[in-house]
C-alpha positions in Angstrom: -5.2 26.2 22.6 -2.5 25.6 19.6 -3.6 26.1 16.0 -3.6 23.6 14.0 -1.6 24.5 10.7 -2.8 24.4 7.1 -0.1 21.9 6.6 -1.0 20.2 9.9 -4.7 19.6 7.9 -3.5 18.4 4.6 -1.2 15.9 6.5 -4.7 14.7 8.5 -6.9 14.8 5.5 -4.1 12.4 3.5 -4.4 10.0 6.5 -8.1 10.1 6.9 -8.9 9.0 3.0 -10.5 5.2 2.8 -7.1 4.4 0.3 -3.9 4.4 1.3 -1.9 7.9 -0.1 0.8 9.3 -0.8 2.5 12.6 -0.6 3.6 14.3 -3.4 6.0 17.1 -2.9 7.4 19.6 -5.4 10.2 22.5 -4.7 10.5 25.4 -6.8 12.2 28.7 -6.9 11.0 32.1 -8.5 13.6 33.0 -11.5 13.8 36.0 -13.9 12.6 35.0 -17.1 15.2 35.1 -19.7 13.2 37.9 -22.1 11.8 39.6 -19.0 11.0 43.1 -19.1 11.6 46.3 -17.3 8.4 46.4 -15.6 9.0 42.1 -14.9 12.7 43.2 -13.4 11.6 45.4 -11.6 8.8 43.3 -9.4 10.9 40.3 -9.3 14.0 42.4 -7.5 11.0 43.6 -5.4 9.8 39.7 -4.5 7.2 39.7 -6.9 6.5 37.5 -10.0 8.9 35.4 -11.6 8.9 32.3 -13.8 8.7 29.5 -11.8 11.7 26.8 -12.1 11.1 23.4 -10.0 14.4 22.1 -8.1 13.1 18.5 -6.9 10.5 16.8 -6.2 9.5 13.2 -3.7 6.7 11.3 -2.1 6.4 10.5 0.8 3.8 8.2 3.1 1.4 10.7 5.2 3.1 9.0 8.6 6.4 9.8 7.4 6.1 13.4 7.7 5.6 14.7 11.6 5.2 18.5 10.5 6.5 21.4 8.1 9.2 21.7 10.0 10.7 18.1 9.4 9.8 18.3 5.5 11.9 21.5 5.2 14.7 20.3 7.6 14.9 17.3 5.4 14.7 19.8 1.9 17.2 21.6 2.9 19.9 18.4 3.2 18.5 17.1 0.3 19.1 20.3 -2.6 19.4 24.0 -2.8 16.9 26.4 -1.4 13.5 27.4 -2.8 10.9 29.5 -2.3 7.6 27.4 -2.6 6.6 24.1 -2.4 3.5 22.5 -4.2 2.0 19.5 -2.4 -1.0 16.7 -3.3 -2.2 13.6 -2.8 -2.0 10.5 -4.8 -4.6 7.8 -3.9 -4.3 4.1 -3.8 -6.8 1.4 -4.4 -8.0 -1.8 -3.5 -6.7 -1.0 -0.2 -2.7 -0.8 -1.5 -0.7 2.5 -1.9 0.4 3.8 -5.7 2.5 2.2 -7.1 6.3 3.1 -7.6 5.7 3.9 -11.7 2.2 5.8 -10.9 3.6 7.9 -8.5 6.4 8.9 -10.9 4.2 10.0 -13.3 2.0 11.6 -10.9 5.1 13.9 -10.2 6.4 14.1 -13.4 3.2 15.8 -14.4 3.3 18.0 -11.2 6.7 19.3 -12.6 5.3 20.0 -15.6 2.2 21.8 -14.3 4.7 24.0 -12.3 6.7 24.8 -15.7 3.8 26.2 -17.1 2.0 28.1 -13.7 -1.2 25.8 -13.6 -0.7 25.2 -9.7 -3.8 26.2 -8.7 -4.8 22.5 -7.8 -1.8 22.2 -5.8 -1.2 23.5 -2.1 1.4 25.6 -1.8 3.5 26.8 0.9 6.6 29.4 1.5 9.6 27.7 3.4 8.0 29.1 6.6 4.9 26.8 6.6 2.4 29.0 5.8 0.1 28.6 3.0 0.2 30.8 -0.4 -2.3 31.6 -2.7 -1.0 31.6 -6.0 -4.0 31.6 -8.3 
């Protein structure tokens, strides 16, 4: 029997809501902060910590996206690589998608929530697929 992924669940969840969604996606990459001290050095060379730094960000319908693997494929034309990306829904109404200017702001304030750490409402996953706990 084949498991069905964490992403595999958002992507059914996102298509199973009564309003029509969208998908928003944001990639980021762990940096050193600029002030960072020994101790903060000295985890991030270890692949630990870090200040995160988004890279880009898109929507995308729930039926556009056929697994993790086609998202990253498709990242990794599109920009540099990362190390995590946050994902969420945005909900229509009255039976018609966001619109173009909602969903903007929807990720604008993503970024911004990623600039200062509060991703805990996000899902998050590593370029691998597999979800990350980053509370």
């Amino acid at each position: 029997m084949t498991e069905i992924s964490h992403f595999q669940q958002f992507l059914r969840a996102a298509a199973e809501q009564p309003q029509p969604q969208r998908l928003l996606f944001v990639f980021a990459r762990a940096e050193l902060p600029d002030k960072a001290t020994a101790e903060q050095r000295e985890r991030f060379l270890a692949g630990q910590g870090g200040a995160l730094s988004p890279l880009m960000c898109v929507d995308k319908a729930p039926g556009d996206i056929a697994d993790f693997e086609a998202l990253a494929a498709e990242s990794r034309r599109a920009g540099p690589p990362w190390q995590v990306v946050f994902a969420a829904g945005l909900s229509g109404s009255d039976g018609r998608p966001p619109t173009p200017a909602q969903i903007d702001q929807a990720l604008e304030k993503m970024v911004h929530a990623v600039l200062l750490g509060a991703v805990a409402p996000f899902a998050a996953y590593n370029p691998q697929g597999e979800p990350l706990d980053l509370r």
